[in-house]
C-alpha positions in Angstrom: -20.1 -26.2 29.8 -17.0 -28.5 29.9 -14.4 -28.2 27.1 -15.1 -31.2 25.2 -18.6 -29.7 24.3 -16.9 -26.4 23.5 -14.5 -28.0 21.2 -17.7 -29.9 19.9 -19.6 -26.5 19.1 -17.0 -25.3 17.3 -16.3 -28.0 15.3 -20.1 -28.1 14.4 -20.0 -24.1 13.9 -17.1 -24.3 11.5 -18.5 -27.4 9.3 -22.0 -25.5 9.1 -20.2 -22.2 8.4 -18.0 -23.8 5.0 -20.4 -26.5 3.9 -20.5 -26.0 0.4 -24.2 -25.1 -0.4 -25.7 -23.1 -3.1 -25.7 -19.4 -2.5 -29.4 -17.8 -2.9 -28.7 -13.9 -3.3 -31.2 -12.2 -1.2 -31.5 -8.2 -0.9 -31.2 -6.6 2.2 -32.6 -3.2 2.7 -31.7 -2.1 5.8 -31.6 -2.9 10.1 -34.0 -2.8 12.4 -32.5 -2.0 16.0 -33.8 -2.5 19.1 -31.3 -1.2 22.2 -30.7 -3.9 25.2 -28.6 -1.4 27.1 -28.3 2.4 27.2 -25.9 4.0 29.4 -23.2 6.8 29.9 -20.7 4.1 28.6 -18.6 2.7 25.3 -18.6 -0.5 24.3 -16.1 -2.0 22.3 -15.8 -5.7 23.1 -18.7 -7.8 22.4 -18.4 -11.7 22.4 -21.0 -14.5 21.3 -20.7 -17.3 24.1 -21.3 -20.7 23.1 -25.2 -21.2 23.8 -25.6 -17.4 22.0 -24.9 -15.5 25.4 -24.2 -12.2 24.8 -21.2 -10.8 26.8 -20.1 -7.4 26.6 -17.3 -5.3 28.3 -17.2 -1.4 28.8 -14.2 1.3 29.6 -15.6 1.9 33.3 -15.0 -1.6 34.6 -18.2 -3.1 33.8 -18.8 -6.2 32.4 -21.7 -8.4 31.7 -24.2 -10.6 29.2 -27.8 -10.5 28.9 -30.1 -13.5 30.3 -32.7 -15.2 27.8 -35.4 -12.4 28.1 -32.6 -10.0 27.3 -32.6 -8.6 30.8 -29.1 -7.3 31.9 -26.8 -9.2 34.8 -23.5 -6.9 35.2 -21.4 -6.4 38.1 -17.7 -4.0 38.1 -13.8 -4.5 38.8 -11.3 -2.3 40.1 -7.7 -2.6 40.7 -6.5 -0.7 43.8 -7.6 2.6 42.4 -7.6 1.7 38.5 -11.0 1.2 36.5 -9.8 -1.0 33.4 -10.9 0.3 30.3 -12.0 -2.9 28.8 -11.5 -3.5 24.9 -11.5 -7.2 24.1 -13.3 -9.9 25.6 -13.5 -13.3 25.0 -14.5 -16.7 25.6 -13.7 -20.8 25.8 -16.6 -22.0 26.6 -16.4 -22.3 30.9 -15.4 -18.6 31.4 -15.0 -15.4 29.9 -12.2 -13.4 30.0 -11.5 -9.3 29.5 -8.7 -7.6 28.6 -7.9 -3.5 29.3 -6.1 -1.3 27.2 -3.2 1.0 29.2 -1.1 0.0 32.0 -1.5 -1.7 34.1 -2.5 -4.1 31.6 -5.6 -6.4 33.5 -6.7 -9.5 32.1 -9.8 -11.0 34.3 -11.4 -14.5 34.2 -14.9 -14.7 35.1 -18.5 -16.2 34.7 -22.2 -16.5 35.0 -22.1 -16.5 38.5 -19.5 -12.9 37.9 -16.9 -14.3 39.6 -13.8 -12.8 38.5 -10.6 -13.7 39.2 -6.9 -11.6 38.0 -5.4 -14.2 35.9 -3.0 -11.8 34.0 -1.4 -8.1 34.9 1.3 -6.5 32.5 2.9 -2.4 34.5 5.5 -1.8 31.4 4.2 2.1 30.9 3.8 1.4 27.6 1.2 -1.8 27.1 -1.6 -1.8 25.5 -3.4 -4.6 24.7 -5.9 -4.4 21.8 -7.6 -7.8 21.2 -8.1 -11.4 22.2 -9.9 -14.8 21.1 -9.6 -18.4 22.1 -8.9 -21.1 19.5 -10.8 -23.8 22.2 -11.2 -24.1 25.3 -7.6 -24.5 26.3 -5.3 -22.5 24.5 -6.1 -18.3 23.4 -4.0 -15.6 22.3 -4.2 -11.9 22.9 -1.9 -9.0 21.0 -1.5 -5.8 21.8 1.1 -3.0 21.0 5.0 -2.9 20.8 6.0 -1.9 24.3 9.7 -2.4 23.2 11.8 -2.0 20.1 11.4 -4.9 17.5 7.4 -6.8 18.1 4.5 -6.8 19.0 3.6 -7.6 22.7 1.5 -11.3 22.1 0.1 -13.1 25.1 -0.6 -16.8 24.8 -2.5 -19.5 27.2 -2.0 -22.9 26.9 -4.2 -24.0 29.9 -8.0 -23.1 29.8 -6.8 -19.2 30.8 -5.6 -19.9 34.0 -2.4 -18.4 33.2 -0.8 -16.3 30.1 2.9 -16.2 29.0 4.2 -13.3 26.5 6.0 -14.8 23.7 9.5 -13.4 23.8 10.6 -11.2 20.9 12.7 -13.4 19.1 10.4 -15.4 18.0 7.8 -12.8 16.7 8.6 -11.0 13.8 9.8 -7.2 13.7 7.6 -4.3 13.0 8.5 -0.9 12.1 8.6 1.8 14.4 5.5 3.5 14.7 3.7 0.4 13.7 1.0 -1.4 16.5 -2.5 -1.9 16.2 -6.2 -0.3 16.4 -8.2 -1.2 19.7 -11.4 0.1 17.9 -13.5 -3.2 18.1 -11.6 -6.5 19.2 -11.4 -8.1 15.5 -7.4 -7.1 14.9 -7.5 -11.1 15.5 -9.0 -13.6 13.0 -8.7 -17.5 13.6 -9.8 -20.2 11.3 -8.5 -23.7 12.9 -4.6 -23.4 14.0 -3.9 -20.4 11.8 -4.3 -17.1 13.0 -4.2 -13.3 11.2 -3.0 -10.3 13.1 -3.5 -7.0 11.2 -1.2 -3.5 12.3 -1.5 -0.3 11.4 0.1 3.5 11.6 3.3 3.6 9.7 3.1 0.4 8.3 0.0 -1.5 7.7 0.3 -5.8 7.7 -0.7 -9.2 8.6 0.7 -11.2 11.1 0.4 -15.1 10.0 0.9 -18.4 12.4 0.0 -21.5 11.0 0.4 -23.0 14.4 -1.9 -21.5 17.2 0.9 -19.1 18.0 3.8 -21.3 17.8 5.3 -19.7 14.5 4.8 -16.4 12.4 5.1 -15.0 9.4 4.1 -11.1 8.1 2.7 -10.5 5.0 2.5 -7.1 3.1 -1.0 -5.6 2.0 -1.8 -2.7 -0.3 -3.5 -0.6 2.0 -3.3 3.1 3.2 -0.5 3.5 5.7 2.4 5.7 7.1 0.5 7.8 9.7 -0.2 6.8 12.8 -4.2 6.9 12.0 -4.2 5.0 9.1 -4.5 0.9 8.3 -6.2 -1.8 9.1 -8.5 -1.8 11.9 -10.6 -5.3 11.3 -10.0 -8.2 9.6 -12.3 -11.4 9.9 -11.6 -14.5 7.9 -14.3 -16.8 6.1 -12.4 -19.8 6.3 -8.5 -20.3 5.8 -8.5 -19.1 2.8 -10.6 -15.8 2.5 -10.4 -12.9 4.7 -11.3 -10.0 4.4 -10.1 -6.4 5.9 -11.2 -3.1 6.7 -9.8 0.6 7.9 -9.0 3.7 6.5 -8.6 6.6 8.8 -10.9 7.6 11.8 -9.7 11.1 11.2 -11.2 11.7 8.3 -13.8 9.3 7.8 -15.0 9.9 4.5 -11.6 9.0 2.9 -12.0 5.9 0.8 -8.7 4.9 -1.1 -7.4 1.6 -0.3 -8.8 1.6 2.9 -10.4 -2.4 2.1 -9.0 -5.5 0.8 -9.2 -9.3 0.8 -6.8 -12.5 0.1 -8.2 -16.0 -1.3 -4.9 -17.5 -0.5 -5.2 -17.5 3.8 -3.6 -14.2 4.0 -0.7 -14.4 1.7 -1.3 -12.1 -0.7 -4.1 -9.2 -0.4 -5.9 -7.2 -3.5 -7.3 -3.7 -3.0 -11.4 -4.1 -3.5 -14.0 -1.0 -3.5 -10.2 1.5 -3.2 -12.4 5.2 -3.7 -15.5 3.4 -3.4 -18.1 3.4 -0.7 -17.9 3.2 2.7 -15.1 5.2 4.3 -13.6 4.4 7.3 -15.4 1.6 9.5 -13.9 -0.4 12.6 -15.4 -3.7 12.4 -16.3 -5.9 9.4 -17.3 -9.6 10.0 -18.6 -12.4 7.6 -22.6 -13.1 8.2 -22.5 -16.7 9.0 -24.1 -19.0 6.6 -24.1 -17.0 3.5 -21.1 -19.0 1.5 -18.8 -16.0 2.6 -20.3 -13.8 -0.1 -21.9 -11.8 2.5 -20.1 -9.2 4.8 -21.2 -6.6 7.3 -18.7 -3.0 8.2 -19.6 -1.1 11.6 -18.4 2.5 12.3 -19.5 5.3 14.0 -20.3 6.5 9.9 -23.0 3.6 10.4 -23.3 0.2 9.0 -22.9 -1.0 5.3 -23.7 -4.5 3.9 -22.1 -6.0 1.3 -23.9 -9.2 -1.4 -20.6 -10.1 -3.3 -17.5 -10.7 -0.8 -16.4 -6.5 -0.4 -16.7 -5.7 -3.8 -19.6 -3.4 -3.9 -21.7 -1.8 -0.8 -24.1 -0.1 0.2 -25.0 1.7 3.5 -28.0 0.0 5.6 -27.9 2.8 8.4 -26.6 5.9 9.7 -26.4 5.0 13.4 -22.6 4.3 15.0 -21.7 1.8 16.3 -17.7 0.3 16.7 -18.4 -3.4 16.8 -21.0 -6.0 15.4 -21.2 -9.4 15.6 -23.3 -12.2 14.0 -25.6 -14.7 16.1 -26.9 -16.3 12.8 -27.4 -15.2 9.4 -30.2 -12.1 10.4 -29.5 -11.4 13.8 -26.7 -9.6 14.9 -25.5 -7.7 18.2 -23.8 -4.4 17.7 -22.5 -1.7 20.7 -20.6 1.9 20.4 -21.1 4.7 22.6 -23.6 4.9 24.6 -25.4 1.7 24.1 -25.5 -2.3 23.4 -28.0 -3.1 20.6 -30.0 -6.0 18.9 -29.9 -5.6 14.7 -31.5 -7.6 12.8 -31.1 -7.6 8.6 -34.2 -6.3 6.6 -34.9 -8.1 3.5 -36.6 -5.8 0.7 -39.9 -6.9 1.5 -39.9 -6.2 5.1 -39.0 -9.9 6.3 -36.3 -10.5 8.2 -33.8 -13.5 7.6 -33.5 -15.9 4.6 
């Protein structure tokens, strides 16, 4: 698939996903899953490719996507004797790429065919990179934590992946010590057009604005729980510019609900605490269901998954079984993976049908 089409899918994607359209409530009841993969394995980086592919990235080294009959193709990577723990991955529409958490830091290209190439390798003791996406097929961002005093460690391409260039400290803005970020599911990032949402946690909990595909930031306060090194945001996935919405608490104690979910209608400015002692506890994933007018919103944790009819205000939980990530292929149908597995779910309406 060559870029131009790429940039074309999104731009049909995003004028789909924000039409204005009237919003036809619809109850759902619970999930029906069906498991594509089962293995001694955890999975916390899923990604949609453009054509619905299915990619998926585990902490052995393994990597992969499932074919149209849903029929595994997955090879492995090692560097020297390192097995990357793999926690984002991420596509632009002619290759994937996957990211590992610790040091050495690995970022591989690769595709269909599952040839991989190193494009990217960070040996500071201290990096940790949490999550990636693309904003088209040229340029992509990935963050990860602080590996010295004063910002976050931010990785940008401006050239289809080929290479990446960290973004020098001066012109990020400072965190607090003790402040980084949650590689629990790959959605610390959010993009909507240019702008892009970052969200930290541990002793200080924020958002992490550019305007500019990377070129510029801002940070932005938000009411939630902070100020240990288990608490904040883990999630945060954005509507459109405007609305976003966030989720964490602490995976510690995952039945602690105050102020562990908020959302902004102003792109991030300004946040205001929704559902605070409320139902569902900690969760690592939330994500918009497509199509749905942004009143719709799934949460994934190893607690199980809860749904939500009216932006995050109210919820209520669909299933008990874990998972760490979801996301959405249309507005029923969603892929989900935690430990152990790679999963199909699919939204149950009241009355046993799936879908609208």
């Amino acid at each position: 698939m060559n870029r131009l089409f790429f940039a074309g899918v999104l731009l049909l994607l995003g004028s789909c996903g924000t039409s204005a359209g009237k919003y036809e409530p619809r109850e759902i009841s619970g999930i029906e899953v069906t498991p594509l993969l089962e293995d001694s394995m955890s999975v916390r980086a899923l990604e949609i490719a453009p054509g619905g592919t299915l990619w998926f990235a585990d902490d052995r080294g393994r990597f992969g996507y499932f074919d149209h009959r849903d029929r595994v193709v997955m090879d492995s990577v090692t560097y020297d004797t390192v097995v990357p723990h793999f926690r984002a991955v991420a596509s632009n529409g002619d290759h994937i790429f996957l990211l590992s958490i610790g040091s050495p830091a690995l970022l591989y290209k690769t595709n269909h065919k599952l040839e991989t190439t190193l494009v990217y390798r960070e040996t500071d003791p201290a990096a940790f990179y949490d999550s990636m996406k693309f904003w088209n097929g040229e340029e992509g961002i990935a963050m990860g934590d602080p590996v010295e005093e004063g910002c976050l460690s931010v990785l940008i391409t401006r050239n289809g992946g080929d290479s990446w260039s960290k973004v020098p400290c001066e012109l990020l803005p400072q965190v607090a010590k003790g402040e980084a970020a949650f590689a629990a599911s790959n959605t610390n990032i959010a993009i909507s057009g240019d702008r892009t949402w970052i969200v930290t946690g541990g002793t200080r909990s924020r958002v992490f604005y550019s305007p500019d595909k990377g070129r510029s930031w801002k940070v932005y306060d938000v009411p939630v729980v902070q100020g240990e090194p288990t608490l904040g945001m883990y999630s945060v996935d954005f509507w459109d510019k405007d609305h976003g919405y966030a989720i964490g608490g602490d995976y510690t104690r995952p039945q602690y609900r105050t102020a562990n979910k908020a959302r902004t209608g102003d792109g991030g400015k300004t946040w205001q605490l929704v559902a605070s002692n409320r139902a569902p506890g900690y969760r690592s994933c939330v994500q918009y269901v497509p199509g749905r007018q942004g009143r719709e919103l799934v949460a994934a944790g190893f607690e199980g998954v809860a749904f939500s009819a009216d932006g995050g205000e109210h919820w209520k939980q669909l299933s008990d079984e874990g998972f760490y990530t979801v996301r959405f292929l249309n507005d029923s149908t969603a892929y989900a993976a935690g430990k152990g597995r790679v999963s199909r779910i699919l939204l149950r309406k009241k009355d046993g049908i799936s879908g609208k």
